[in-house]
N, C-alpha and C positions, 0 to 999 in steps of 0.2 A: 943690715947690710950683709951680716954672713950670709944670712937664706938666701940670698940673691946668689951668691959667691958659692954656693951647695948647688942650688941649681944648675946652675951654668954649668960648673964643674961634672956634673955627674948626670941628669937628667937631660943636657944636650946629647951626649954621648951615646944613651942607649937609643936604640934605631927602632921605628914605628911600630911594627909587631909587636916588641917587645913591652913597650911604652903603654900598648894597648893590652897588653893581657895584666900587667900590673895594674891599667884601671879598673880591668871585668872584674879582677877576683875582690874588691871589697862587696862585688855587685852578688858575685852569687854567696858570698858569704849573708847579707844582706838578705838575701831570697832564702837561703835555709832559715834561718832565725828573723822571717818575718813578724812572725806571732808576739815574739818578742818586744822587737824593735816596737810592734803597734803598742804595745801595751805602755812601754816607755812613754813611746811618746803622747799616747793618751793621758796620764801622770804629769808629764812636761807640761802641755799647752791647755788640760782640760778639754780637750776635742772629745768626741764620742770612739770608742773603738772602733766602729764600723766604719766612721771617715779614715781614721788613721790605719786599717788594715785596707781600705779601699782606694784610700787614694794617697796620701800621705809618705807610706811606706813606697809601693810600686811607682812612683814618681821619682822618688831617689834612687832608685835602684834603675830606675830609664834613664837619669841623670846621668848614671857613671858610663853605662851602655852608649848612651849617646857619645861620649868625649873617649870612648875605647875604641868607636870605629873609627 
């Protein structure tokens, strides 16, 4: 119930632009340290690196992109 009561509170308040540049920048943090992220999650799930720098990583990062616009 707090999260809800955090939300509300503070994440209604800030206005669209706003709301949206707080979602890009985990995205382009995400895009600088791709390589990484792939290799992680290569590690995590046992996928090949090349899926996980292919498709894996830039999905999540269109993920965030997508709900910032």
């Amino acid at each position: 119930m707090q999260y809800i009561q955090a939300f509300d509170n503070v994440w209604s308040k800030i206005f669209g632009k706003q709301r949206g540049w707080l979602i890009i920048k985990p995205a382009d943090l995400m895009e600088a340290h791709a390589e990484e992220l792939a290799q992680i999650e290569t590690l995590d799930n046992g996928k090949g690196i090349t899926y996980s720098h292919a498709a894996n990583v830039p999905e999540a990062i269109q993920c965030f992109c997508y709900y910032a616009d």
